[in-house]
C-alpha positions in Angstrom: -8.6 -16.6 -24.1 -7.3 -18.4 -20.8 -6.5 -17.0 -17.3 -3.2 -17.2 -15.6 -4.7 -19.7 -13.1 -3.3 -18.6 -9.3 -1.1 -16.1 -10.8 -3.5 -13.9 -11.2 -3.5 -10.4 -9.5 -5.9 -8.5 -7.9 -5.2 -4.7 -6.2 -7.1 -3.1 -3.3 -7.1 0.2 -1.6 -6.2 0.4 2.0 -7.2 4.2 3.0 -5.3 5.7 6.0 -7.4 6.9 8.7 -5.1 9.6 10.1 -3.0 11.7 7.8 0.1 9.9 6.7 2.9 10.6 3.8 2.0 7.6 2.0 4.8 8.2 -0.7 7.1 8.6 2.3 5.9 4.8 3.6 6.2 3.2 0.1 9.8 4.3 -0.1 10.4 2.2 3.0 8.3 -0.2 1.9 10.4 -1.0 -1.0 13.6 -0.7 1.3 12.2 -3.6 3.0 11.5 -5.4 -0.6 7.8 -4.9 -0.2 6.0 -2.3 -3.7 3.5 -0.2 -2.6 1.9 2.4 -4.2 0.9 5.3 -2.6 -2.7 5.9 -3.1 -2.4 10.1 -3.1 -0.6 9.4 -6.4 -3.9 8.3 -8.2 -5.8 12.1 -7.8 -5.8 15.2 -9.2 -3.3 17.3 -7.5 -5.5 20.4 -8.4 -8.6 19.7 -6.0 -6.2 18.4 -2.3 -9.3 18.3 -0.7 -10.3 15.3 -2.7 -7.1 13.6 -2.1 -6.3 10.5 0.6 -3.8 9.4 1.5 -3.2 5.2 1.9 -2.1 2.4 0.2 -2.4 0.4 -2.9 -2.4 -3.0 -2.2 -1.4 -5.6 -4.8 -1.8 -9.2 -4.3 -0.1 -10.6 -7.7 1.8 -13.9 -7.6 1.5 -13.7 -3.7 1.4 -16.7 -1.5 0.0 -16.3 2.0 3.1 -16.4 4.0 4.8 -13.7 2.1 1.3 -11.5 2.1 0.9 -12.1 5.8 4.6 -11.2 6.1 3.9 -7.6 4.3 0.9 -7.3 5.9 3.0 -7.5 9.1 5.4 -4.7 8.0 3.2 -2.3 6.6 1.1 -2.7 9.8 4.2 -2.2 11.9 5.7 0.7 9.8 1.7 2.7 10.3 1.7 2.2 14.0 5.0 3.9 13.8 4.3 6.3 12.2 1.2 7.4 13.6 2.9 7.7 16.9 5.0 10.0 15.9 2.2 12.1 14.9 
């Protein structure tokens, strides 16, 4: 067994704390060459109340510059989006 040394991936959750259509932001997400997947799209559809809404957060393969580059975007794309209520 070996690893893949820095090429190894790791993914987080990054929960929304207002409601946002996370589906919505990963589609522009991935116009802007940034995959994201939306976090609703991990629960059971038949219990809503259960489900958040955010962000699934993958860090694969990523240097630093590009992730604080995303990071940027996303951050930039929530603020938008939350102001438009």
């Amino acid at each position: 067994m070996s690893t893949s040394g820095d090429l190894a991936g790791l993914h987080l959750p990054y929960f929304f704390n207002h409601a946002l259509d996370d589906v919505a932001l990963s589609r522009e997400m991935l116009e802007a060459g940034i995959v994201l997947r939306p976090l609703s799209m991990y629960y059971d559809y038949a219990d809503s109340r259960q489900r958040r809404s955010g962000m699934v957060l993958g860090f694969a393969a990523v240097d630093a510059k590009t992730g604080e580059t995303a990071a940027d975007l996303l951050c930039t794309a929530v603020e938008r989006r939350c102001r438009r209520g």
